[in-house]
N, C-alpha and C positions, 0 to 999 in steps of 0.2 A: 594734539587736540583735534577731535572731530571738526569739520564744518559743518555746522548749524544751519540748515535752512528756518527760515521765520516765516509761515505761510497765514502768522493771525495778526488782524491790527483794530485796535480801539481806540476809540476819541477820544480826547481829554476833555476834562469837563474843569469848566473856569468858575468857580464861587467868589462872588464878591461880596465882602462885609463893611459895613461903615459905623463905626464905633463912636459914643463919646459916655463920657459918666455922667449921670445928669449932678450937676452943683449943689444940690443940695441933701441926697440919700445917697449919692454913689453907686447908684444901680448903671450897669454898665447897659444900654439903648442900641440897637443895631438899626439906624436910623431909615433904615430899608423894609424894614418888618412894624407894619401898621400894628401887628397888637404888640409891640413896646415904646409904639407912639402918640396911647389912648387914641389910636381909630384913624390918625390923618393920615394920610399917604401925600410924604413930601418930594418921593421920584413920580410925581406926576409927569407924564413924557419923557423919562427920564433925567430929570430937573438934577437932582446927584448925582447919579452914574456921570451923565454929561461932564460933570464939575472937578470928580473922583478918576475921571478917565479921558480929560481934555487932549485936543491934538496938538497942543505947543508946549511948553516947557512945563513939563510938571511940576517942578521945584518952584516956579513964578507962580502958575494958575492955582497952587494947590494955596495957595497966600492970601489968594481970593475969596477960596471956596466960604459959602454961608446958607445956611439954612435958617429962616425965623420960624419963632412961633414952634419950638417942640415942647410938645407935651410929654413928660413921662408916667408911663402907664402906673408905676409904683407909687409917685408919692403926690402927682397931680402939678407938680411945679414947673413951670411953663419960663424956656431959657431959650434965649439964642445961641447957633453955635456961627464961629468965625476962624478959618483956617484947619488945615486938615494935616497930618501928620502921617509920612509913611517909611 
C-alpha cells in the first residue's frame, strides 16, 4: 500500500438541537429556532446552550435544565419544559 500524503484539512462544524414535543399536538419544537417558539427567543445569552452544554457533570445539571413559558408555534399551547434528555 502506497503512503498517502494528506495536504487538505477542514473544520468540523458542531450543530446543536434541543428538542421537546409540545404536550399537547406533538409537534416536535427545536427550542433554539424562534419560529417554532411563536417569536420568543429563550437562548437569550445563551440561556440553553449554557444549560445543554454546562461545565460539571452533565448527567446532574442536565436534571436541572428548564425553560418557562414555550409557546409552540402550531397549536399556541404554552408549557414548561423541566429536565433534558441525551
Amino acid at each position: 500500500m502506497a503512503d498517502l500524503e494528506i495536504e487538505m484539512e477542514v473544520s468540523a462544524r458542531l450543530d446543536i438541537e434541543v428538542f421537546v414535543d409540545c404536550p399537547h399536538c406533538g409537534y416536535m419544537i427545536d427550542l433554539l429556532k424562534e419560529d417554532e417558539t411563536d417569536g420568543q427567543n429563550h437562548n437569550d445569552e445563551g440561556y440553553i446552550l449554557a444549560q445543554a452544554c454546562p461545565s460539571g457533570l452533565w448527567i446532574d445539571e442536565h436534571e436541572k435544565f428548564e425553560v418557562d413559558e414555550v409557546t409552540c408555534t402550531k397549536c399556541k399551547t404554552t408549557f414548561n419544559v423541566k429536565g433534558l434528555e441525551w
